[in-house]
N, C-alpha and C positions, 0 to 999 in steps of 0.2 A: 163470834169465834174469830181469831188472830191468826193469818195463815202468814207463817214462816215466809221468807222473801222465796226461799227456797219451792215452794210451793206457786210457781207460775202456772196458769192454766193449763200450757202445756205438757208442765209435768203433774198436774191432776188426773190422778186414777180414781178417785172414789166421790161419788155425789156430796161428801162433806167438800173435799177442797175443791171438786166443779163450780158448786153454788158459792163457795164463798169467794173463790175469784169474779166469779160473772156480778158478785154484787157488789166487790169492794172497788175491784179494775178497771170493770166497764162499766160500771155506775145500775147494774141494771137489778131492780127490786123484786122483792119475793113473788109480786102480783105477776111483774113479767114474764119472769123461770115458769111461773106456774102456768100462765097462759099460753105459754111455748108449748111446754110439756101435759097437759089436759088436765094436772094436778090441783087442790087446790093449794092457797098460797101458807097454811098452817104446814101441809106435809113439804114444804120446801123447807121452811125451816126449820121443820124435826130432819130434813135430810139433811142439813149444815149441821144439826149437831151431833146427828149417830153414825153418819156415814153410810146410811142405808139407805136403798131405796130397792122398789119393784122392778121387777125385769122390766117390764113394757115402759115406766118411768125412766128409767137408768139409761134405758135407748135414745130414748128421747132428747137427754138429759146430752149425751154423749153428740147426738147430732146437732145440739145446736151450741157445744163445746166447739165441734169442728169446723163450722160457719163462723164462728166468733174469732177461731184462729187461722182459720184463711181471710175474713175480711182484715185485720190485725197487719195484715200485710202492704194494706192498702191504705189504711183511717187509723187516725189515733184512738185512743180508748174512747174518747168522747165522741168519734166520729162514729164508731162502732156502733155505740149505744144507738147516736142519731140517726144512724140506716135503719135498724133494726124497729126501730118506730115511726119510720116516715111511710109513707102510703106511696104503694111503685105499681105503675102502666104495665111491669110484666107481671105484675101478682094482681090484675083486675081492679086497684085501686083501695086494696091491702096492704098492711102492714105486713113485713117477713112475719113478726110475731102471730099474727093473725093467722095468716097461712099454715105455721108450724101449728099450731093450736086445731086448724083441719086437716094434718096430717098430710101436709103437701112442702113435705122437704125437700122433693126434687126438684119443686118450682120456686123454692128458694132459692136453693144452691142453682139455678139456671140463672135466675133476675139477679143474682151478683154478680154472675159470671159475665153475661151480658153488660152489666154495666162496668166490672173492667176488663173485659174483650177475652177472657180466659177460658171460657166453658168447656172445650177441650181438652185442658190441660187438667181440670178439677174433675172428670166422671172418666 
């Protein structure tokens, strides 16, 4: 699917133009979303192209929207990606993905925060 330039992540409201930004912007694959989200990587891409997805998905889906444009602030798109797959001392030697995948977004959004000295200002 072809997301309008108009369609920046941040202005993504539905799991069609979420996933197709996170995969076209940040480089990051259906296996990944789905790993974030506890999804498998078939219903990510039935959610790129219907624009639907599950509540408890859609959450999911939304919070690691929000980490991707708070890191965004800091890394280019490719850096993004590259956090989001490196293995970090505050996630026990986890990837964020990994972590979002056990349901630990708050120690996500902590080990970025931590590494660019914000924690405060993000919870």
């Amino acid at each position: 699917m072809l997301v309008p330039k108009c369609c920046a992540l941040e202005r993504a409201y539905n799991p069609s133009f979420i996933v197709a930004s996170l995969r076209l912007d940040f480089g990051l694959s259906a296996e990944d979303i789905a790993l974030a989200t506890g999804a498998a990587p078939r219903t990510v891409l039935r959610w790129e192209m219907t624009g639907r997805a599950v509540k408890k998905y859609g959450e999911l889906l939304v919070e690691l929207k929000n980490t991707v444009l708070f890191l965004e602030n800091y890394f280019t798109h490719r850096g993004v990606n590259q956090w989001l797959h490196a293995r970090s001392r505050f996630l026990d030697d986890e990837t964020p993905l990994e972590a979002f995948a056990e349901k630990r977004g708050k120690a996500v959004r902590q080990a970025m925060c931590e590494q660019v000295g914000e924690w405060d200002s993000y919870v």
